[in-house]
C-alpha positions in Angstrom: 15.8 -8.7 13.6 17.4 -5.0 13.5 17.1 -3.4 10.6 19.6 -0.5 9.5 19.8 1.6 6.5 17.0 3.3 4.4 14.0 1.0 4.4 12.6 -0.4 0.7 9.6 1.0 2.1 7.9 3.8 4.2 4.3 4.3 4.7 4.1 7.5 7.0 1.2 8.5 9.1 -1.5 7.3 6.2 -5.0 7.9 6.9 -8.3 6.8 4.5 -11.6 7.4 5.5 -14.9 6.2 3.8 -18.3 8.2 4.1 -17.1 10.1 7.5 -15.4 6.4 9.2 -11.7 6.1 9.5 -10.5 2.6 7.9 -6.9 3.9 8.6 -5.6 5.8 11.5 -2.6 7.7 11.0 -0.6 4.4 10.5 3.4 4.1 10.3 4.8 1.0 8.9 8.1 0.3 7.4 9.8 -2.8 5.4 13.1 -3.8 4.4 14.4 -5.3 1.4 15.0 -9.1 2.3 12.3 -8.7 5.1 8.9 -9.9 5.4 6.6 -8.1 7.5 3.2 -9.8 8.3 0.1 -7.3 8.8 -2.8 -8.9 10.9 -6.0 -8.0 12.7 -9.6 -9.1 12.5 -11.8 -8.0 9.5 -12.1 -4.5 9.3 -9.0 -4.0 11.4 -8.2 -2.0 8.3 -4.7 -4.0 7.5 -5.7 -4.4 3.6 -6.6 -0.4 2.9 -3.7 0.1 4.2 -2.1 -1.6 1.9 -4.0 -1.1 -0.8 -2.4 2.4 -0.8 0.9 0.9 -1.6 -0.9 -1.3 -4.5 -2.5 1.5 -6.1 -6.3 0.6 -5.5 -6.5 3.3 -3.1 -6.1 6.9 -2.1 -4.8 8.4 1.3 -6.5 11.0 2.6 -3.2 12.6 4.3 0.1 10.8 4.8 2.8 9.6 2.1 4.8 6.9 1.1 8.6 6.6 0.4 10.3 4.4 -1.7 14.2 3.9 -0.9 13.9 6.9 1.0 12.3 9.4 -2.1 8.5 10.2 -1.7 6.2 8.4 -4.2 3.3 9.3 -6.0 1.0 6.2 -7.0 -2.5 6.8 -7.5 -3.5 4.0 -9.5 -2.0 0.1 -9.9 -0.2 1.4 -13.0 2.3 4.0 -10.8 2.6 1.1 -8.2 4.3 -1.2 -10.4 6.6 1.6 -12.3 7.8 1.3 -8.5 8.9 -2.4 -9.3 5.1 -3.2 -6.7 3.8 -6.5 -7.5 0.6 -7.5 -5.5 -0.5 -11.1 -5.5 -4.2 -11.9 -4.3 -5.5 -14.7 -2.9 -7.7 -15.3 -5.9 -4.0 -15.0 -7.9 -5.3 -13.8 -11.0 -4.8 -16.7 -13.2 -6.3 -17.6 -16.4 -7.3 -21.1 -15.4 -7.4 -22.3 -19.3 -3.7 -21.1 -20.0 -0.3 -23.3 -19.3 2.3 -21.4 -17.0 4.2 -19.6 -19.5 0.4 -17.7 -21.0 0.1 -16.6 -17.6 3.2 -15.4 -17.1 3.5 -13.6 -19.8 -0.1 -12.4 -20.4 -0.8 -9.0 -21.2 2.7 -8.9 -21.6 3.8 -11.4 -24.1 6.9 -11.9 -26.3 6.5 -11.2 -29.9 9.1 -12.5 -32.9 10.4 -10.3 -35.9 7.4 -11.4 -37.7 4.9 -9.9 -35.0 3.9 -13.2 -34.0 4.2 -14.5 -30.0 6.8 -16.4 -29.6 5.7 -19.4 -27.6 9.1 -21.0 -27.5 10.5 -17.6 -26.2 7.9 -17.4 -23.5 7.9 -21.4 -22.1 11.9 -20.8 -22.0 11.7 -17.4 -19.3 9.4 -19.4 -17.7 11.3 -22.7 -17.5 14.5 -20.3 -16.6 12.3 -18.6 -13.9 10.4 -21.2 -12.2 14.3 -23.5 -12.3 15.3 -20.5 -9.6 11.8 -20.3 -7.3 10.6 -23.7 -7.4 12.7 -26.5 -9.0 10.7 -29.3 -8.6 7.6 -27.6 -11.1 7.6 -30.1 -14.4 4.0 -29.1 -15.5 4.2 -26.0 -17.9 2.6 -27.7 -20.4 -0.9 -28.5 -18.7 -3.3 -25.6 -18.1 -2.9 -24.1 -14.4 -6.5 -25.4 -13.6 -4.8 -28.3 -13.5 -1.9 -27.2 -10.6 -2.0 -27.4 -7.1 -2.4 -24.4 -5.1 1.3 -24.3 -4.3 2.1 -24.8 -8.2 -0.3 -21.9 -9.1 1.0 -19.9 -6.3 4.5 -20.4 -7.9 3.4 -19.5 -11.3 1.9 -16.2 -9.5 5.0 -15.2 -7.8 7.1 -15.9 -11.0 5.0 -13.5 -13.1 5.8 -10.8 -10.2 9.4 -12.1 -10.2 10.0 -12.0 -13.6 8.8 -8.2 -14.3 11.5 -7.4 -11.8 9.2 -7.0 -8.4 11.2 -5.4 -5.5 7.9 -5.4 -3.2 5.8 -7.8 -3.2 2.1 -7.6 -1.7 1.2 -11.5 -0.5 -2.6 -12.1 0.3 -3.0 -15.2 2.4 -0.7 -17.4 0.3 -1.1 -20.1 2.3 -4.8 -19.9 2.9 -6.5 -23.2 2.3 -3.4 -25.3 1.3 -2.3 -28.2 3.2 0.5 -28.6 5.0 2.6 -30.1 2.1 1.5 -27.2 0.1 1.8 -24.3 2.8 5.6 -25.3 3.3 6.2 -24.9 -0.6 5.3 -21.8 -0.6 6.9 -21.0 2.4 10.0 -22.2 0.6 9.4 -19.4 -2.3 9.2 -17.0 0.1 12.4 -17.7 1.8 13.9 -17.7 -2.3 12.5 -14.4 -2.9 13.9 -13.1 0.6 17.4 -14.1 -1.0 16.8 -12.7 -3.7 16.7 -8.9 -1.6 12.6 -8.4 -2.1 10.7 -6.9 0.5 7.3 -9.1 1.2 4.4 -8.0 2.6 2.0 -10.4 3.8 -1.4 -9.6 4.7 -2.4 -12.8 7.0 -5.0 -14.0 10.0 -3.2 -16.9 10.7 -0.6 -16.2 13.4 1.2 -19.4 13.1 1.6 -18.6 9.7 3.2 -14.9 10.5 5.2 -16.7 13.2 6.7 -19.1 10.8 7.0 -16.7 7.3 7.6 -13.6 9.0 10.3 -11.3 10.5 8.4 -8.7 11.8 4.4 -8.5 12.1 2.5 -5.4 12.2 -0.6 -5.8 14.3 -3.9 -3.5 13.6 -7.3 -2.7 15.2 -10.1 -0.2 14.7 -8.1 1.3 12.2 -5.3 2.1 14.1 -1.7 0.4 14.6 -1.2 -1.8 17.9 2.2 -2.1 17.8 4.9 -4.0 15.9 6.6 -6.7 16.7 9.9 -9.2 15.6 8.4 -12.2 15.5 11.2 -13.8 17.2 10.8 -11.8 20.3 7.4 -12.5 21.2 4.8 -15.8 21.7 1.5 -16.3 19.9 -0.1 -15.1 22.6 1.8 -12.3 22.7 0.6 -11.1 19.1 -3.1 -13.0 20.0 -3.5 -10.3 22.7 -2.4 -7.3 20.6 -5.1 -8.7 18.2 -8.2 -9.4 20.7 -7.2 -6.7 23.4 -5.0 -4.5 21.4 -2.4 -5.1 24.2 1.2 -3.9 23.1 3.9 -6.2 24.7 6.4 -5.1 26.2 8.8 -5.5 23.1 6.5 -4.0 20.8 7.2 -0.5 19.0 
């Protein structure tokens, strides 16, 4: 995949220590709008505090971060999503006791002339949202305890959707979900590539970067191996860059 144009995003030469060891390495990663770019490495490769810059949760020592081609500030969660950055965790963040439309709307709910929340208000933006990501949901009347992991994962990515995410932050979405369930939400993320977001997913299975993802981004020890298009390469390929940190030869 060539990519042209000013990237949705630009993180540029970041670097976070902790107590005198270096997480992140003077990393440069980019991604597109309509892209998703897979980040992997073992534990500690330091793939999610990298990330976790964009997200807010943390700090860069030295580096900086563009958005659309303008330098960002975000120091905390709240300046990452004035930046339209939705991060979904693997946990998902769901209120297991609440139907679809509490969760999508919590913290953030409608309220009618009278100052009351208006329910109907809410279960139609989530009916109207849900129609466009996943059209086969029915249960919005059940709490989300009661979902599968694809139909929570839905509700998740709706919420981001809905409060007009342009890059989204994916956490193993597909971790523990069977294969049924994996190619729903593999589905979704094809929707929301449509739809001009840029996705970054923060995985350890390859088959799942080779199947979701346009590019992946391969890190160890801190530092960045290489990246790769995932069409261009074999799993092997991005299995070496992971155990050996060996950079094919059509990695950048």
């Amino acid at each position: 995949m060539t990519n042209t144009g000013t990237p949705l995003v630009e993180l540029r030469d970041i670097s976070i220590s902790f107590g005198g060891i270096k997480a992140v390495d003077h990393v440069s990663v980019n991604l597109f709008a309509g892209e998703v770019v897979g980040l992997l490495g073992h534990n500690g490769a330091g793939k999610s505090t990298l990330i976790k810059c964009l997200s807010g949760a943390y700090k860069a020592d030295s580096g900086e971060i563009l958005i659309n081609g303008e330098k960002a500030e975000i120091n905390n969660p709240r300046d990452a999503r004035s930046y339209n950055i939705e991060t979904i965790y693997q946990t998902l963040a769901l209120a297991d006791n609440l139907d679809a439309a509490s969760n999508l709307f919590l913290g953030r709910e409608i309220v009618g002339a009278g100052g009351f929340l208006d329910d109907s208000a809410m279960e139609s933006e989530t009916r109207k949202i849900l129609a466009r990501l996943n059209p086969n949901f029915r249960k919005f009347n059940v709490p989300v305890s009661a979902l599968s992991g694809g139909q929570r994962q839905s509700v998740a990515i709706a919420r981001a959707v809905y409060f007009n995410a342009k890059i989204l932050i994916m956490d193993e979405p597909t971790a523990a979900l069977g294969p049924q369930e994996t190619q729903m939400v593999a589905e979704l993320i094809q929707e929301l590539k449509k739809q001009g977001l840029g996705i970054f997913l923060i995985e350890h299975d390859i088959h799942s970067v080779m199947k979701l993802c346009d590019r992946a981004v391969v890190m160890k020890n801190g530092q960045r191996v290489g990246t790769v298009n995932v069409d261009e390469v074999t799993d092997e390929d991005i299995l070496g860059m992971i155990i050996m940190g060996k950079k094919p030869a059509k990695a950048v």
